[in-house]
N, C-alpha and C positions, 0 to 999 in steps of 0.2 A: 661371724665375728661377734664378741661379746662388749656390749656397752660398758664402761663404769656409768654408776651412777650421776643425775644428773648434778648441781648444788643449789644449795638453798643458800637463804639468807642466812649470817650465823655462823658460813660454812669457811673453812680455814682452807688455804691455798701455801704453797712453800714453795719459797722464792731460791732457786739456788746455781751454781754456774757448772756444768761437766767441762764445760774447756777453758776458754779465755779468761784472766782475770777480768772482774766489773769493781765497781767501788760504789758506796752505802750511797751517795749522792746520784749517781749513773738511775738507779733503781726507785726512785723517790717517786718518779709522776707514776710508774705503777702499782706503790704504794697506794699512793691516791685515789688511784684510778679504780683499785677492789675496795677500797675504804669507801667508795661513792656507792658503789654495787652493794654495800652491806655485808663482804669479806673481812675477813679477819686474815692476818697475814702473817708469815715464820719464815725470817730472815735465815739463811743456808751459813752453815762455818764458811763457804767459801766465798761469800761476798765480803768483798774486802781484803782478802787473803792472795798472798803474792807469791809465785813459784817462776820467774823470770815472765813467759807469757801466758803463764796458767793459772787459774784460780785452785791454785796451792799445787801441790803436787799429786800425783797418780792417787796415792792413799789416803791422803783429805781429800781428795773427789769424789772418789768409793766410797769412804765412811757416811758421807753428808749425804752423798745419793742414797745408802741403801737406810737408812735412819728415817732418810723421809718415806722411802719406798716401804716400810715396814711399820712406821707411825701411824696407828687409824686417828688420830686426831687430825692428821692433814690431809686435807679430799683431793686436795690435786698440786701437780709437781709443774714450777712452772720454771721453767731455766730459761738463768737470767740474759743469753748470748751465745752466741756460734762462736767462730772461730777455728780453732781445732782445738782436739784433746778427747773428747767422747768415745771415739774408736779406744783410745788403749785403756779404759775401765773397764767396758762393757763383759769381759771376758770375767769378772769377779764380782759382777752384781748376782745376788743372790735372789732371784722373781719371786720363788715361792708363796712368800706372804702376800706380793702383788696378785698372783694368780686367783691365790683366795680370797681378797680385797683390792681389786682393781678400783685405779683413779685415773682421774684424764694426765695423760704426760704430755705438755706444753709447748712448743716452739718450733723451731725450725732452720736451714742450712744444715751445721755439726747436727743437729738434734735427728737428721735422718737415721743417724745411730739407733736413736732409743724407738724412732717410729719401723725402725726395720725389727726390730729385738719384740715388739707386743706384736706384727703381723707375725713371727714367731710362733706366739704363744697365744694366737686367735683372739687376740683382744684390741679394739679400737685405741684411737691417740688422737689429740690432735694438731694437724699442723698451722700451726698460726704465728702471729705477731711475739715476739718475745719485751722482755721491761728497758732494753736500752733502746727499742724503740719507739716506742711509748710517745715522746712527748712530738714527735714527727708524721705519725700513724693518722691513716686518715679516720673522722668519726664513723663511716663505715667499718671500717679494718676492725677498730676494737667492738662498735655493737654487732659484728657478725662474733667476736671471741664472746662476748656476754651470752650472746642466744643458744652457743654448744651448749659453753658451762652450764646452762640453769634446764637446759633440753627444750628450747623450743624449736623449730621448723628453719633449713633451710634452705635457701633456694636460692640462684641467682640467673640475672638475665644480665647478657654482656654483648658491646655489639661485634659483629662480625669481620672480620678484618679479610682481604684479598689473598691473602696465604692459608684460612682454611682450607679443609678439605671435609663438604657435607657426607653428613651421614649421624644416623642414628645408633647406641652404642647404653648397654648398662652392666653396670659389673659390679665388683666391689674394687674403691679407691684408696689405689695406694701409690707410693712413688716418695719424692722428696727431693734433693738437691742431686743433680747429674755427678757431680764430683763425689760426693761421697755414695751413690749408688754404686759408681763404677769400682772403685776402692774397695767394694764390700764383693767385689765379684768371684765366684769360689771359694768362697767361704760358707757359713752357716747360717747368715744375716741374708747372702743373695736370693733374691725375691721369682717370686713365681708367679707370673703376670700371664699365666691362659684362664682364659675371660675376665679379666681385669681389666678397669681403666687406670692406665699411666701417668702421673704427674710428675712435670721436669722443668726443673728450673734452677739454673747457675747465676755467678755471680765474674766480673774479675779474669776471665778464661780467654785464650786466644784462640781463635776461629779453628786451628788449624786441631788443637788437644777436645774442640769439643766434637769437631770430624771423629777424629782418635774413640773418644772416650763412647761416642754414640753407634760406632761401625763395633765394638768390643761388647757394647749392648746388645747388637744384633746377632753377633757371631754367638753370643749365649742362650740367645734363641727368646731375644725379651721381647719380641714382633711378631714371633710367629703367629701366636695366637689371641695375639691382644686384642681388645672389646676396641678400646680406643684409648685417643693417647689426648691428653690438656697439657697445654706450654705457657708455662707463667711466662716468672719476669727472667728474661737472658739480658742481666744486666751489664755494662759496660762492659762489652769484650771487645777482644783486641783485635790487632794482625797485624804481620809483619812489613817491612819495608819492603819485600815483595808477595802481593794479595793472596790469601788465599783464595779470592774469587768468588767466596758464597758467603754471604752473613750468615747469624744464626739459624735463622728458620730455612733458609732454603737448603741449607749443610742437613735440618731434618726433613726435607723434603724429599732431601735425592738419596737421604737413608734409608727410608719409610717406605718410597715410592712402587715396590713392587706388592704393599700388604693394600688389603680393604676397606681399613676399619676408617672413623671419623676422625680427625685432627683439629683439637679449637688452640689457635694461636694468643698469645697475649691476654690469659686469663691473670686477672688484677692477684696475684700471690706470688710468693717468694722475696727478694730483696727489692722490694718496694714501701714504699711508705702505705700505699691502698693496698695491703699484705692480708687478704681473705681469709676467715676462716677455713679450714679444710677438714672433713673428718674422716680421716684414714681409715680402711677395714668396713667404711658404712656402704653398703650397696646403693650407687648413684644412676642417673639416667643421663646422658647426656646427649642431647640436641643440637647438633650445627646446623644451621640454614641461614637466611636472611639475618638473622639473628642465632645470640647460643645460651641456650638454655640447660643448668646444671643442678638437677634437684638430686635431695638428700633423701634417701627411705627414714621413715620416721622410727625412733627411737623406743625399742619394743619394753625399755625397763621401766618401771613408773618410778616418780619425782621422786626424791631422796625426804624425809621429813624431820 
């Protein structure tokens, strides 16, 4: 996988939404927040912009995304919220100029779109914290997004939870939100996970659709030969008036349960406030034992100047 370059001081960032409409206020503390970093920043047409629950319609989405995607004045694309809407653009962005000027593409949930679409096209992304989380985010969350953007080293040590399953595991990482993986299945976005490490994590989902959506993973052979698999945040799910019987993690337990590989549960990313950086496509190590340990191979492009 191919880095974008790291950024410097100086270096412009473009704020802008593929799905959900956001509003100029919503977007403020991350304003801020590159303005303290020494960023310069480029507000997207579609902040602000109202198309019932979309920040504008299909064709201002597209236009704002491939303007920035094609602008070398802006180093990295940071969208500003999930939601839905990413899926029905992505079919008329036009990469090319990206391929030839790759930037870091920002966020996370919806944004599994665009981190499916660069492991595509062999180039890193990353997934992290997006601007309406911002003023919620823990000060780790966003000094882990500082450290990608500028390229320094990362690493993280997390502690151990009962639902691991040890074992040693390195690949290159990629994954994203379980909902919009599954959605993307058969298609040309769907991901190729032999020696790869897995990342998954939902939001809002009832016990029984994440059974559904994770038994429809496997049927596509996303286990077979996986290195290993990281479970963020499986945030507020549901179940019905009669139990499905297994919470989240055990629902991947008794998925999983016939493959080898290492399982770190409850890794601090996805719809959390402590929402880690992640750098997708970057070849990782990961470590479960007493402890779980998840380093980043280092970053082979030197500094941007």
């Amino acid at each position: 996988m191919k880095p974008p370059k790291p950024l410097h001081k100086g270096a412009t960032v473009g704020i802008l939404s593929t799905a959900r409409k956001i509003s100029i206020p919503e977007v403020e503390a991350a304003i801020e927040l590159l303005h303290s970093w020494d960023l310069k920043v480029v507000l997207g047409t579609t902040i602000d912009l109202e198309a019932h629950q979309f920040a504008g319609d299909d064709a201002a989405r597209i236009e704002n995304f491939q303007q920035f995607l094609d602008d070398d004045t802006i180093d990295a694309i940071w969208c500003a919220r999930g939601g839905y809407g990413t899926i029905r653009m992505i079919d008329s962005i036009d990469f090319s100029r990206f391929v030839q000027q790759p930037k870091w593409i920002i966020g996370y949930s919806d944004v599994t779109v665009l981190h499916s679409k660069a492991q595509q096209l062999r180039f890193e992304s990353l997934h992290a914290t997006m601007p309406i989380n911002v003023p919620k985010n823990s000060e780790a969350s966003l000094e882990s997004l500082r450290n990608v953007l500028f390229g320094e080293s990362l690493h993280y040590t997390i502690p151990a939870v009962t639902y691991n399953k040890k074992g040693v595991a390195s690949g290159e990482l990629i994954g994203g939100n379980l909902s919009m993986l599954y959605s993307m299945l058969g298609s040309n976005l769907s991901l190729h996970t032999n020696g790869k490490v897995l990342f998954l994590e939902d939001l809002d989902e009832y016990l029984y659709h994440v059974d559904r959506m994770l038994m429809n993973l496997k049927r596509n052979g996303y286990f077979d030969n996986l290195a290993g698999l990281i479970v963020g945040g499986m945030t507020d799910m549901h179940d019905n008036t009669i139990p499905f019987g297994k919470n989240a993690h055990e629902i991947i337990l008794d998925i999983t349960s016939e493959y080898n590989f290492p399982i770190c549960f409850n890794f601090p990313a996805g719809h959390l406030d402590d929402n880690r950086a992640l750098i997708f496509g970057r070849k990782v190590t990961l470590e479960v034992d007493s402890e779980v340990q998840l380093s980043f191979s280092k970053c082979s492009r030197l500094r941007s100047t």
